[in-house]
C-alpha positions as CSV (number, residue, x, y, z in Angstrom):
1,X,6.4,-7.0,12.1
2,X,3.3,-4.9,13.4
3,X,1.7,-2.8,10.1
4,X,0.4,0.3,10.4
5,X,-1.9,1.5,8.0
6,X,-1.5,5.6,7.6
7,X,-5.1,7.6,7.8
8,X,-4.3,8.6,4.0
9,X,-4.0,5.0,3.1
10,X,-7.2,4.6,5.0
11,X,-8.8,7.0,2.7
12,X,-7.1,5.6,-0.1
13,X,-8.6,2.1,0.3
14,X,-12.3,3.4,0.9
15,X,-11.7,5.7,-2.4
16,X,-10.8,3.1,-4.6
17,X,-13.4,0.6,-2.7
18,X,-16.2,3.2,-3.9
19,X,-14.7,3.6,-7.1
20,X,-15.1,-0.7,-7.5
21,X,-18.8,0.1,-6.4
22,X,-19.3,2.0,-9.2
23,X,-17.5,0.6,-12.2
24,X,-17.9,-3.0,-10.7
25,X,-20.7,-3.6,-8.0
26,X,-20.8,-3.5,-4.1
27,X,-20.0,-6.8,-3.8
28,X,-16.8,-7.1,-5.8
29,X,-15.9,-3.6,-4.2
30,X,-16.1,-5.7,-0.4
31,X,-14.5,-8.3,-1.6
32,X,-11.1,-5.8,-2.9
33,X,-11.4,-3.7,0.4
34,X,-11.0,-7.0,2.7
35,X,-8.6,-8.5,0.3
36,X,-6.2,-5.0,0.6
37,X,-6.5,-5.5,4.4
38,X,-5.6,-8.8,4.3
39,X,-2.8,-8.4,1.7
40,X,-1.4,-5.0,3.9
41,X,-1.7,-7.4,7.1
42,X,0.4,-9.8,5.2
43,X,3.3,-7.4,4.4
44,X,4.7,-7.6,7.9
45,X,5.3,-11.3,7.8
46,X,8.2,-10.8,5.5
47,X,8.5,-6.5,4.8
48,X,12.1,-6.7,3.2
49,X,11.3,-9.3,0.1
50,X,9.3,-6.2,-1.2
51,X,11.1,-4.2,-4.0
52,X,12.2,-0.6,-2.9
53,X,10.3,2.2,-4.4
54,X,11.3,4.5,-7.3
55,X,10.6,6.8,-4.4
56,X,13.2,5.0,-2.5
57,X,15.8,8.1,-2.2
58,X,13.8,10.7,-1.4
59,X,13.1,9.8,2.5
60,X,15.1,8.9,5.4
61,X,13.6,5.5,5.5
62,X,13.3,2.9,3.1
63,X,10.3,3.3,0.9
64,X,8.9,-0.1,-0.4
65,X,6.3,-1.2,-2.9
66,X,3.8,-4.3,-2.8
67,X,1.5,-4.5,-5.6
68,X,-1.8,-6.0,-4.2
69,X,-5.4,-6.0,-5.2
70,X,-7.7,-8.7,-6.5
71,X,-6.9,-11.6,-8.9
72,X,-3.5,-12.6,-10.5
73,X,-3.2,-9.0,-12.0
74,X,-2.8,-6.8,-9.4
75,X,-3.5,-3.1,-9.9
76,X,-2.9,-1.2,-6.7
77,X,0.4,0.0,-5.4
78,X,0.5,-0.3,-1.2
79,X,3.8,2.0,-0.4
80,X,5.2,1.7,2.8
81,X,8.2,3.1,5.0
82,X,9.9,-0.1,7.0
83,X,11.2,1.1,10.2
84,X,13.2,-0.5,13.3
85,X,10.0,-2.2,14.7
86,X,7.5,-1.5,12.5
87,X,6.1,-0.7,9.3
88,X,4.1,2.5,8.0
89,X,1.7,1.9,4.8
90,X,1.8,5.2,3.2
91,X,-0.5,5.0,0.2
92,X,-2.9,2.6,-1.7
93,X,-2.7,4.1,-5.1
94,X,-3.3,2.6,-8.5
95,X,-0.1,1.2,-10.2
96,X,-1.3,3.9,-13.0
97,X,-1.3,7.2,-10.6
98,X,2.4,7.9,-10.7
99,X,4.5,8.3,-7.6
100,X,4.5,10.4,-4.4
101,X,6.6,13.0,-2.9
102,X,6.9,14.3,1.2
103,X,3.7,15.9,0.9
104,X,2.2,12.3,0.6
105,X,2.9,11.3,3.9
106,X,2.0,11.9,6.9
């Protein structure tokens, strides 16, 4: 399934990329953004073994979860709407930033 990747999410992955600059180093903050790219890319192979989002009810669409991020303990909460032919990634938020509402997308 093609992946779309929302301009919000965009600026969500470069926010949290600078935010590894700082607290980690620039290298480890390249390695998580093409990691998250790769991980989002790999959502569309199988969209629907992804658990539904606490958000789930409050849209249209179904509204699913993938946690992704670096090592075995990932941090980072990719939300995505599936739709008939594709699928829209909403937000890259940390697991710890709470959920979203229909201002959060686009």
């Amino acid at each position: 399934m093609k992946v779309l990747i929302s301009s919000r999410a965009v600026l969500d992955i470069q926010r949290n990329a600078d935010w590894w600059a700082a607290q980690h180093s620039r290298l480890q903050a390249a390695e998580w953004f093409y990691c998250v790219y790769d991980q989002l890319d790999a959502i569309g192979s199988s969209p629907l073994s992804y658990g539904l989002s606490s958000e789930n009810g409050m849209f249209p669409f179904e509204v699913r979860d993938a946690l992704i991020g670096l090592g075995n303990r990932k941090s980072y909460r990719a939300i995505f709407g599936v739709h008939e032919d594709h699928l829209t990634v909403y937000r890259v938020l940390r697991a710890a930033e709470g959920t979203i509402d229909a201002f959060d997308l686009e």
